[in-house]
N, C-alpha and C positions, 0 to 999 in steps of 0.2 A: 569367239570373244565378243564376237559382236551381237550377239543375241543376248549376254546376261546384261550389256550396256541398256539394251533396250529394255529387257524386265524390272531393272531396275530407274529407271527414268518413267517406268509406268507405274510404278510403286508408289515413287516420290509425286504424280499428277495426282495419282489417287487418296492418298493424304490427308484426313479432314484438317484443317485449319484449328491449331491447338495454342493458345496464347502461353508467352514465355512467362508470364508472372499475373496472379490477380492481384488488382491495384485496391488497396486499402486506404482511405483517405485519411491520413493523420489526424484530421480534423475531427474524426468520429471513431476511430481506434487507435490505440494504444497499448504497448508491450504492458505485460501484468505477471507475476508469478501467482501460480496456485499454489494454497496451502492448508494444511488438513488443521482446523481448529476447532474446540471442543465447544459445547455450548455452555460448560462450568468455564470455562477460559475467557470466553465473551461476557458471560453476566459479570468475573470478577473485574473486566474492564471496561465495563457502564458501572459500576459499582462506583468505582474507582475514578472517572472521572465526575460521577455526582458529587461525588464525595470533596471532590477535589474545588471543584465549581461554587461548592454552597459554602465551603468555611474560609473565611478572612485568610488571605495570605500575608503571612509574617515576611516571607521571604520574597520581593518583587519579582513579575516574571520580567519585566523588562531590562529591570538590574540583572538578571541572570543570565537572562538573552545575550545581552551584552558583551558578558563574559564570558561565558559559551560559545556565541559563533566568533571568526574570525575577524578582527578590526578593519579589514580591509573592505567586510561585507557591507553594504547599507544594511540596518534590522528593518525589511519590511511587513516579519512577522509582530504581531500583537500576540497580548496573552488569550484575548478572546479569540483570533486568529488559529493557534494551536488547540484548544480544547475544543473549539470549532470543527475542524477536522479530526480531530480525533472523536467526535461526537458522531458524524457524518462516518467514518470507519465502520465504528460497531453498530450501524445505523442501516449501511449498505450490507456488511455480512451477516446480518441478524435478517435480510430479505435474500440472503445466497445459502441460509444454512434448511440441510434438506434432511439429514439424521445427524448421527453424533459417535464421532469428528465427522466434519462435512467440509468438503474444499473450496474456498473464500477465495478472490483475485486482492492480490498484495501491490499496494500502488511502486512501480519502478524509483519514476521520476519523484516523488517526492515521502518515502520512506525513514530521511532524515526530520521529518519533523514529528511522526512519531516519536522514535527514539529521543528524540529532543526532550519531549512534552512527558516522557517518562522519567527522565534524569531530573526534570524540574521537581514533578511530584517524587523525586527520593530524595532531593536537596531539601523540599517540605518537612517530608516527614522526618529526616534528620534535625531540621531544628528545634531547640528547646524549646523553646517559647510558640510554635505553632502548633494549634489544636488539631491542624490535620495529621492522623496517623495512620498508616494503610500501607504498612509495610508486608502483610502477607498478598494482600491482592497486588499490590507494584510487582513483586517476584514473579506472581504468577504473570502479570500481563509482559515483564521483562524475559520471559520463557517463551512468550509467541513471539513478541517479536524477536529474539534472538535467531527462532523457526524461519519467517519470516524472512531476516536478513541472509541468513545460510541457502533459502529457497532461491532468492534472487540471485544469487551466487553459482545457483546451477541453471545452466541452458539449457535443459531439460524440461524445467520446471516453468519455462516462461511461454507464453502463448499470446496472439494478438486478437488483443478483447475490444468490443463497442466501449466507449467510454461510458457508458452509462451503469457500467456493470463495477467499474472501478472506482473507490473512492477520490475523490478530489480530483476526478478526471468528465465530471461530467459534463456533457456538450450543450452547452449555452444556445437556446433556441431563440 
């Protein structure tokens, strides 16, 4: 018995030194989901927010905002705020798209402002009186992100990205 004590206490000295975790600095990486988007899917959402950017809105996004997020939130987003990032979005996967569908990092942490800035321009395009109308491109761009929100859904699909790769995640030098 006393010899396999030994074989194995020589095993254990012999050991190279293997670290229990490599440390990621939150500061410079952050959780992302991957997700496969076409490049007709991206052009109809640059489309769509030029679209959105250049014609007078009837319907305020702040009135909307408003009513939208939760009373209890402060609104620290603006309207240029949301088409901002959403601008920055197709902005950063239009420098990740590599053929077609090409897999794009979908922001975690802030994914609700998206979907936000989508609902606004379908509240647009619903009103009478506003000359913005781009109800086929909103579907198409409300099909990624619906992709998009179900990607983030599976842990599978998530991986830990440099910020600089992820929209609205980029690290302030």
């Amino acid at each position: 018995m006393g010899s396999f004590e030994d074989d194995r206490s020589q095993a254990e000295a012999i050991r190279p030194s293997v670290p229990e975790y490599e440390h990621f600095p939150a500061d410079t990486y952050c959780v992302a989901c991957a997700v496969a988007v076409s490049q007709d899917e991206l052009t109809a959402f640059r489309e769509l927010i030029e679209r959105e950017t250049a014609t007078t809105a009837v319907v305020e996004q702040s009135t909307f905002l408003s009513r939208e997020l939760d009373c209890g939130l402060e609104l620290q987003q603006t309207e240029a705020d949301l088409a901002a990032f959403a601008h920055e979005l197709v902005e950063t996967w239009e420098g990740q798209l590599d053929g077609d569908p090409s897999a794009v990092w979908w922001p975690l942490e802030s994914d609700w402002r998206v979907a936000l800035y989508v609902r606004y321009c379908r509240a647009r395009a619903e009103h009478e009186t506003d000359e913005f109308d781009c109800a086929e491109r909103i579907e198409r761009v409300r099909t990624v992100v619906s992709r998009c929100e179900s990607a983030a859904e599976n842990a599978a699909k998530r991986g830990l990205v440099h910020r600089d790769h992820v929209p609205g995640e980029r690290v302030e030098q």
